[in-house]
C-alpha positions as CSV (number, residue, x, y, z in Angstrom):
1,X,5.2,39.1,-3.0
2,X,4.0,36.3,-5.6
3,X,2.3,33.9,-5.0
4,X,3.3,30.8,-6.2
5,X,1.5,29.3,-9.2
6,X,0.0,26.2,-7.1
7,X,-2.4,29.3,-5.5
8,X,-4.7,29.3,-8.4
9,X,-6.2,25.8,-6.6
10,X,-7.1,27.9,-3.5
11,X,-8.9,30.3,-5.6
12,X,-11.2,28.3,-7.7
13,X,-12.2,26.2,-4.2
14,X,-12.8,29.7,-2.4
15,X,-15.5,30.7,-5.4
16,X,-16.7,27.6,-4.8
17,X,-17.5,27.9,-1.1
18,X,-19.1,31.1,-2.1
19,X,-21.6,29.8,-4.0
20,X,-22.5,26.8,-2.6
21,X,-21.4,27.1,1.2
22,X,-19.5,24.3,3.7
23,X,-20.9,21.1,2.0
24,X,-19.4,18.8,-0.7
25,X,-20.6,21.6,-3.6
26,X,-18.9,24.5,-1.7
27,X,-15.6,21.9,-1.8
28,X,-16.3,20.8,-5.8
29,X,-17.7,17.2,-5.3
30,X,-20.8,16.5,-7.6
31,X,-22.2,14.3,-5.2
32,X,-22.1,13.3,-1.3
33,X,-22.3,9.8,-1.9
34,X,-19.1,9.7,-4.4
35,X,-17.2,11.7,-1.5
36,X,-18.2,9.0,1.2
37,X,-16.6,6.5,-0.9
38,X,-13.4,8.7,-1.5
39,X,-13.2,8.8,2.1
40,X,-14.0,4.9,3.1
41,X,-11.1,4.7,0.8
42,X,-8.5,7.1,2.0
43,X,-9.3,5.9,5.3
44,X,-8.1,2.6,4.2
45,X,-4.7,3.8,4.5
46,X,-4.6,3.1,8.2
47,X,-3.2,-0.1,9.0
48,X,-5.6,-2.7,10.8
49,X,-3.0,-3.0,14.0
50,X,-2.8,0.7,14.3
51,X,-2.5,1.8,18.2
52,X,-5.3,4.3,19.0
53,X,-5.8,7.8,18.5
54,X,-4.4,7.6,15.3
55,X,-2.8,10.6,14.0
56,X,-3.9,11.8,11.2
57,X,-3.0,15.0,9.0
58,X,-5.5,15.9,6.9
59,X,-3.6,17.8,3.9
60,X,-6.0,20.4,1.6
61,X,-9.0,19.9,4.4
62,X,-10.9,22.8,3.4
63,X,-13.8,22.9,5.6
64,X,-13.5,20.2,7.6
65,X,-15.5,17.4,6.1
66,X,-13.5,14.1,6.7
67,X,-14.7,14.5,10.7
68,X,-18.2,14.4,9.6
69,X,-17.7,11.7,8.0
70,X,-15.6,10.6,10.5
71,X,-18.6,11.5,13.1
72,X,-21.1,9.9,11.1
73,X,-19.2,6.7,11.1
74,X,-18.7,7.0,14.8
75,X,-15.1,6.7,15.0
76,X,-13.4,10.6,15.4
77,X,-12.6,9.3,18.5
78,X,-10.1,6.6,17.4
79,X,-7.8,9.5,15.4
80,X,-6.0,12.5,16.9
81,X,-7.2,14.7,13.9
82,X,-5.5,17.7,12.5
83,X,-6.8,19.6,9.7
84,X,-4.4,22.2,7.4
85,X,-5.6,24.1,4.4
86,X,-3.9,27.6,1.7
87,X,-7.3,28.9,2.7
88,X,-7.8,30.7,5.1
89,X,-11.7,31.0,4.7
90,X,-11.8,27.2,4.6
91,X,-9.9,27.1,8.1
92,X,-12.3,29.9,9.8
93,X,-15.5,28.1,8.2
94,X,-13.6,24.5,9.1
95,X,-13.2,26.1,12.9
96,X,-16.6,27.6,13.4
97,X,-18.2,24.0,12.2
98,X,-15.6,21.9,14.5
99,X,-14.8,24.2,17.3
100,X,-13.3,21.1,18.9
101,X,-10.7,20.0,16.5
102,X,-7.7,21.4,15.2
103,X,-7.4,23.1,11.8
104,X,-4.8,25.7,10.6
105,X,-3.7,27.9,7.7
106,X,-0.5,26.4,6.9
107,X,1.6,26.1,3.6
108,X,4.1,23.0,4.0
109,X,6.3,24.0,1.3
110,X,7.3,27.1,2.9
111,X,6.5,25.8,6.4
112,X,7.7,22.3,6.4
113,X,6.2,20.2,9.6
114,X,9.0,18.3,12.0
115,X,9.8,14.8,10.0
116,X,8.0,11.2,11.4
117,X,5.6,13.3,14.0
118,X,1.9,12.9,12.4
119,X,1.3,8.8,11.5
120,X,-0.7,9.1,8.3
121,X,-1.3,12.0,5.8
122,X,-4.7,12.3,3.8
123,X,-4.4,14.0,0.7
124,X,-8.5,14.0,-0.3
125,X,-9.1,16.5,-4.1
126,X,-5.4,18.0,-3.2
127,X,-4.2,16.7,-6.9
128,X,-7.5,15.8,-8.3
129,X,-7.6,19.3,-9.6
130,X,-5.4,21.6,-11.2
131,X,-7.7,24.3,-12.8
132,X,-5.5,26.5,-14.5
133,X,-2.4,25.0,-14.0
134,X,-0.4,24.1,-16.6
135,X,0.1,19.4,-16.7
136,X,4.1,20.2,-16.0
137,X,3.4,22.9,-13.3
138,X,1.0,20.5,-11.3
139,X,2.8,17.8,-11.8
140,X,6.0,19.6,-10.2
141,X,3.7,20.6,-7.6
142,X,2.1,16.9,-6.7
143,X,5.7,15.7,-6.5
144,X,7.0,18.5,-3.7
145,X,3.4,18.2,-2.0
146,X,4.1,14.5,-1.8
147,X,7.6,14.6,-0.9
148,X,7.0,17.2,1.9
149,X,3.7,14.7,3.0
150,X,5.6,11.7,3.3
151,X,8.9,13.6,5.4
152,X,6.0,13.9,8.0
153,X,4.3,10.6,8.4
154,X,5.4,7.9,10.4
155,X,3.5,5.3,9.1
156,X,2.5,6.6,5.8
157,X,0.2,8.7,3.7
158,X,-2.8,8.5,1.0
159,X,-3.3,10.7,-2.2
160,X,-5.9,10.4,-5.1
161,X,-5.5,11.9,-8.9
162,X,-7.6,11.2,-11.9
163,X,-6.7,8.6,-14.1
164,X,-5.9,8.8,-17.7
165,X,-8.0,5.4,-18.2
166,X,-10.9,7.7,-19.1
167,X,-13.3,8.0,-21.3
168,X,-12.6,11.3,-21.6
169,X,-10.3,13.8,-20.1
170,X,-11.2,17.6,-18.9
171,X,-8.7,20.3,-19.2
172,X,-8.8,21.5,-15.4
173,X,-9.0,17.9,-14.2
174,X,-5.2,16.2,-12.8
175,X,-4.8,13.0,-15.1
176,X,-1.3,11.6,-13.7
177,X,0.0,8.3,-15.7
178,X,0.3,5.8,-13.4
179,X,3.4,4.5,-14.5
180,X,4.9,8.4,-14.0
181,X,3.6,8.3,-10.6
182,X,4.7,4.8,-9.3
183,X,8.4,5.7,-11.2
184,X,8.1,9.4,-8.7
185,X,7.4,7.0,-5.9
186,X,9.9,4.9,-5.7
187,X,12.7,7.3,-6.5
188,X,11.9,9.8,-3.9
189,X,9.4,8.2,-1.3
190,X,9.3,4.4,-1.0
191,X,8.5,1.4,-3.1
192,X,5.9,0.0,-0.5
193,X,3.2,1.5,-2.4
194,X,-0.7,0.2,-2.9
195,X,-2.3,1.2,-5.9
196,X,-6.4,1.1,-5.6
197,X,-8.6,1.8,-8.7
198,X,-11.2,-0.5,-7.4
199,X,-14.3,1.8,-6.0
200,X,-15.8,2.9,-9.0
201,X,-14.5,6.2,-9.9
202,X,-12.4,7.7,-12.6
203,X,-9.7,8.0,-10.4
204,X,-7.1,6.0,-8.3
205,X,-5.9,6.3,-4.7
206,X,-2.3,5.5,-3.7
207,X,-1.2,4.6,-0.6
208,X,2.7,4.9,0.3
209,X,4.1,3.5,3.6
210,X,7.7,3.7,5.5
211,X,8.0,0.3,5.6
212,X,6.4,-2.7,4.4
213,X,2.8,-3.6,5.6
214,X,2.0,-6.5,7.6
């Protein structure tokens, strides 16, 4: 059977891996320190007043690197993580680095997760990237990703694409227009929606909640 076009992503991470094994390089960062600050951000998403564990999805995980981070921050043990990824070498690597948490090979497209069950969904490089992909093919796959993503939350979820307020633009990079996204959002998700371009990096993060944050 074909795959669907979106599986291009999965292949450019996996030669990635390949070459430069379970660190930020073998997931397509350029730098350690820029990821740190991509997750302080997405992190963010959490609400202050959040009861503990927090339940957390994180959506594209590859091999696992928002525990260490998590770890290294000293505060896994505030979030009831679970970790999906297209790849299944990611999720063997992810499981043999974090024997004690929970990843799995899971597309949510074709295996949609029960609605409101997981409180926030973290959606780190998902739609920074779209390789091959064609602008109209990832952007139709960015809106069902999202869609699916925020069926599942509770509370709500966090995603990050590349801006088009660049000083210049690479062809397998995901520019998204802001103003496209924010109209997406609150036709078919929610209007209580945080925008944050305000850590340094040619990109923006977007949070989208159920209801309206207190």
């Amino acid at each position: 059977m074909k795959q669907p076009v979106y599986y291009n992503i999965i292949y450019h991470y996996e030669k990635c891996l390949k070459k430069y094994g379970p660190n930020h390089r073998g997931m397509d960062w350029p730098n350690r320190k820029d990821l740190d600050k991509r997750f302080e951000i997405m992190m963010e998403v959490v609400l202050p007043n959040s009861r503990k564990p927090v339940s957390i999805l994180d959506l594209g995980c590859g091999v696992g690197l928002l525990v260490d981070y998590l770890k290294h921050k000293g505060i896994l043990s505030n979030f009831d993580y679970w970790g999906i990824d297209l790849s299944k070498k990611m999720i063997n690597k992810a499981k043999k680095i974090h024997p004690d948490q929970k990843f799995d090979v899971r597309d949510i497209l074709k295996k949609p997760i029960s609605p409101e069950s997981i409180d926030y969904i973290i959606m780190n490089g998902l739609l920074t990237e779209k390789v091959t992909l064609k602008q109209k093919q990832m952007e139709e796959f960015a809106k069902k990703i999202i869609k699916a993503a925020f069926l599942i939350c509770k509370v709500g979820i966090a995603f990050n694409v590349m801006s088009t307020h660049v000083d210049w633009k690479r062809k397998d990079l995901f520019h998204w227009s802001l103003d496209k996204v924010v109209s997406f959002l609150i036709k078919e998700c929610s209007r209580n929606i945080i925008i944050r371009m305000d850590y340094g990096l040619f990109e923006y993060t977007v949070y989208v909640y159920k209801k309206v944050c207190k």
